[in-house]
C-alpha positions as CSV (number, residue, x, y, z in Angstrom):
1,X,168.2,158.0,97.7
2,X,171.2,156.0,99.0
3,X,170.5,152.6,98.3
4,X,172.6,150.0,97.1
5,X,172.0,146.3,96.7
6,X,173.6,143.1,95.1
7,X,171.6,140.9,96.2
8,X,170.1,136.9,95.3
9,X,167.5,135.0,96.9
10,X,166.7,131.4,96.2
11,X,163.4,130.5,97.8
12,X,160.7,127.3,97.9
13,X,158.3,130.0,96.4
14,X,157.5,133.6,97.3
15,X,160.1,134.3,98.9
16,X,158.4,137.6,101.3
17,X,156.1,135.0,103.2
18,X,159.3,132.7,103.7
19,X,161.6,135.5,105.0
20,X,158.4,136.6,107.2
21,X,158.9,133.5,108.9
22,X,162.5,133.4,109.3
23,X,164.6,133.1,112.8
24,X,168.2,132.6,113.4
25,X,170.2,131.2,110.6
26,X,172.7,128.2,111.5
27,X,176.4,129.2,109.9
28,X,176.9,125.9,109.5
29,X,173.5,125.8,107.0
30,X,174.8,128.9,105.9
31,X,178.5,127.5,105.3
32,X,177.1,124.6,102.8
33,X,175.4,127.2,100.6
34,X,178.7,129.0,100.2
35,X,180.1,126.3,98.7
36,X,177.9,125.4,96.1
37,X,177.1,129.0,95.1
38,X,181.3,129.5,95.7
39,X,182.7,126.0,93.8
40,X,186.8,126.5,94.5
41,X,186.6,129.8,96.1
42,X,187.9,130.1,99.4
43,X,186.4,131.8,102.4
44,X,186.7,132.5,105.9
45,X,184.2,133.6,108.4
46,X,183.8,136.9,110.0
47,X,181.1,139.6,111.4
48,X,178.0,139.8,109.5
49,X,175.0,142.5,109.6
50,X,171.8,142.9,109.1
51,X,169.8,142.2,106.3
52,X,169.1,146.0,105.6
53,X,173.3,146.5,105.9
54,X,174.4,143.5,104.2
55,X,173.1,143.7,100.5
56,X,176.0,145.7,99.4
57,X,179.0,144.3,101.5
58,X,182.6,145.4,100.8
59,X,184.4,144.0,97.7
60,X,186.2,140.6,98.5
61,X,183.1,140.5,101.1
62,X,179.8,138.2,101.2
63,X,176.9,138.3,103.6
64,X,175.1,135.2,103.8
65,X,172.2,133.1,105.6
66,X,170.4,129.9,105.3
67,X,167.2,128.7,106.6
68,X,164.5,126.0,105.2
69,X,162.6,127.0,102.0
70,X,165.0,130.7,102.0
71,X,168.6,131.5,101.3
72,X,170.2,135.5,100.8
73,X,173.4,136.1,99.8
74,X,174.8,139.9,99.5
75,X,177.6,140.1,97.2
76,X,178.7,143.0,94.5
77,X,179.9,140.4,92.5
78,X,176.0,139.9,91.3
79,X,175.9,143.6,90.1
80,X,176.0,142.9,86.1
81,X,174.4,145.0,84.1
82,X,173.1,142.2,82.2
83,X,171.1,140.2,84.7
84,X,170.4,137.4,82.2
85,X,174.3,136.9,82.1
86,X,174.2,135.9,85.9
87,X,177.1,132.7,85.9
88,X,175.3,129.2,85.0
89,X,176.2,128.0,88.0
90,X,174.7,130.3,90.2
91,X,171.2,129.8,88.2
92,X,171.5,125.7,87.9
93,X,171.8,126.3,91.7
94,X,167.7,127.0,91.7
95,X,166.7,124.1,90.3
96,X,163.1,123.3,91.4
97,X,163.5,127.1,92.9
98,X,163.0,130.4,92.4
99,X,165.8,132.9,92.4
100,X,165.7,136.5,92.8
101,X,168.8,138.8,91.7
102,X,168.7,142.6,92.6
103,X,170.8,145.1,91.9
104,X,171.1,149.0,92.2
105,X,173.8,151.9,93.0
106,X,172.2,155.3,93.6
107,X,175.6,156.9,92.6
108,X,174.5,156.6,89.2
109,X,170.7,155.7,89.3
110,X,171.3,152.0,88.2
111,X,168.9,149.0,88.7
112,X,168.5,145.8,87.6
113,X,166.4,143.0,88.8
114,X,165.6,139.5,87.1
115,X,163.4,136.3,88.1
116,X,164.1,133.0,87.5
117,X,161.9,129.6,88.0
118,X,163.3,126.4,88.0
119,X,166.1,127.8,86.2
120,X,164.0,129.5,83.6
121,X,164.3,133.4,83.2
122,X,160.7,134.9,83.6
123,X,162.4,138.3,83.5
124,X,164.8,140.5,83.5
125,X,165.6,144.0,83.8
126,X,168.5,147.0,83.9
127,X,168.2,150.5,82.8
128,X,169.8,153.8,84.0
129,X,169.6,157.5,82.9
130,X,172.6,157.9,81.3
131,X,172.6,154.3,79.4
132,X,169.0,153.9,78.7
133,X,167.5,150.3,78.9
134,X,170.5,148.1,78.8
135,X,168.2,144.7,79.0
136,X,164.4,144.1,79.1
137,X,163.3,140.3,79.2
138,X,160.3,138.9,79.5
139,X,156.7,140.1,80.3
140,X,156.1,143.0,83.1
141,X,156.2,141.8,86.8
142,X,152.9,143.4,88.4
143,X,154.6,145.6,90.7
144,X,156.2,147.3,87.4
145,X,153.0,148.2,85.0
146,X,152.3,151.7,86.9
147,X,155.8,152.7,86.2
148,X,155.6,152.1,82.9
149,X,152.2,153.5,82.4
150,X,153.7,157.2,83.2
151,X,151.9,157.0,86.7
152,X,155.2,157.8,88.5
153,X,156.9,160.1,86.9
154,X,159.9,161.9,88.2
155,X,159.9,165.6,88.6
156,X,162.9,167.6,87.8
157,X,163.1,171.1,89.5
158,X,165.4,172.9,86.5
159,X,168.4,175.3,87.7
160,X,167.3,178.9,87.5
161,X,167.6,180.6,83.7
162,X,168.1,177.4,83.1
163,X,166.3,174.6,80.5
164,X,166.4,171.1,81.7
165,X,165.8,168.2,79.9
166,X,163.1,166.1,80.4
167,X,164.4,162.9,82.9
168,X,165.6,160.3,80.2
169,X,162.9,157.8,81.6
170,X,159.3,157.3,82.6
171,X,159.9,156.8,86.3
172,X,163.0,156.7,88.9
173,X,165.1,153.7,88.8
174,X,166.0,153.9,92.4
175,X,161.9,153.9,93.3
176,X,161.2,151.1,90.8
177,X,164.2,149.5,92.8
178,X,162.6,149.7,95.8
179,X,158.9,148.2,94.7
180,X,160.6,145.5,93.4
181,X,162.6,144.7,96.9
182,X,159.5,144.9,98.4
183,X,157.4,142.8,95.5
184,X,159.8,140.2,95.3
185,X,161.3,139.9,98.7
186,X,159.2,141.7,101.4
187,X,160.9,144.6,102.6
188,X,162.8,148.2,101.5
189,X,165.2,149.7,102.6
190,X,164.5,153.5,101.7
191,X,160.6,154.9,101.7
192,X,157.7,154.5,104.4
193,X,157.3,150.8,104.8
194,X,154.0,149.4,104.5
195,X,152.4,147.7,107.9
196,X,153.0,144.2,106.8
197,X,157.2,144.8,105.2
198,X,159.5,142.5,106.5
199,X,161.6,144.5,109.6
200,X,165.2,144.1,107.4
201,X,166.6,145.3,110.8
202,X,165.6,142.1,112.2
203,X,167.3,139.2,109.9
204,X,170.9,139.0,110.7
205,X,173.3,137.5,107.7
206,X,176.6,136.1,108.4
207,X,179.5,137.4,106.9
208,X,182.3,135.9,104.8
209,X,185.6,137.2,103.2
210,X,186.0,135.0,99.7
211,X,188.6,135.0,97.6
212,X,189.1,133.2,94.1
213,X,192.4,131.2,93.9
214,X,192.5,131.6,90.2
215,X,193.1,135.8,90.8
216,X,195.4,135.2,93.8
């Protein structure tokens, strides 16, 4: 697996049957979001991607897009490894919302994913192999209770003459990762889709180079 993501969605809702619906996002639309979820930073336009590119742009980098009910943004800014630490500004931005944060590197087997409502954290999650869980909030999301249960374990081929350990947890970060992309925001971007995933191909996000004037 090769997946990265830093990734936030605020949505009127669920936000896979929003994105479903989605068409061309207006950069002007997409322009106002940056700067309320950007207050004092300054950005400039430039080539975006797609949605399945854009989750883990370059650092100094955003990818963004807007449409009614739905908004994305892709920056590695968002990759904490505690997500209930995400900056208060970025969480008063869902008021009346929900907001979806995602986060994983496959350099090092690292998720993390949390859930807000109306600015209330239903949940929150970030664990890797070598640190163990580093946060776990808040009841289990549906999508994560077979994990858990030991009904996707990982299987670990040992070297010849060799005795390996048994894998530190009960399942694969990086697959958990993936059934909450596609539990919480329609598609993945590693795996067999399912018939009815969003095409992340499809949604284009506008890109944005931001810079903080306080670390100029």
């Amino acid at each position: 697996m090769g997946a990265k993501t830093g990734l936030l969605v605020y949505s009127d809702g669920e936000a896979p049957g929003l994105l479903r619906r989605v068409g061309s996002s207006e950069v002007a639309r997409t322009v106002d979001v940056m700067r309320r979820l950007y207050p004092g930073g300054e950005f400039e336009t430039c080539e975006g991607g797609e949605l399945w590119d854009g989750l883990y742009p370059p650092k100094g980098m955003a990818y963004a897009a807007s449409w009614p009910g739905v908004e994305i943004v892709g920056d590695q800014r968002v990759m904490i490894d505690f997500p209930s630490r995400l900056a208060e500004h970025l969480v008063t931005a869902s008021a009346g919302r929900r907001l979806v944060l995602h986060a994983m590197h496959s350099v090092v087997d690292w998720l993390a994913f949390a859930v807000w409502d109306d600015g209330r954290l239903l949940r929150s999650l970030s664990l890797s192999p070598d640190s163990g869980i580093i946060e776990n909030i808040g009841e289990l999301l549906p999508f994560e209770r077979p994990y858990w249960a030991g009904e996707h374990p990982v299987d670990v081929i040992p070297w010849p003459d060799e005795d390996e350990e048994p894998y530190p947890l009960p399942f694969h970060p990086l697959e958990l990762g993936e059934a909450a992309l596609r539990a919480l925001c329609g598609f993945v971007l590693e795996g067999r889709p399912d018939p009815d995933d969003i095409d992340a191909s499809a949604i284009v996000l506008h890109g944005f180079r931001v810079r903080d004037p306080s670390r100029s």
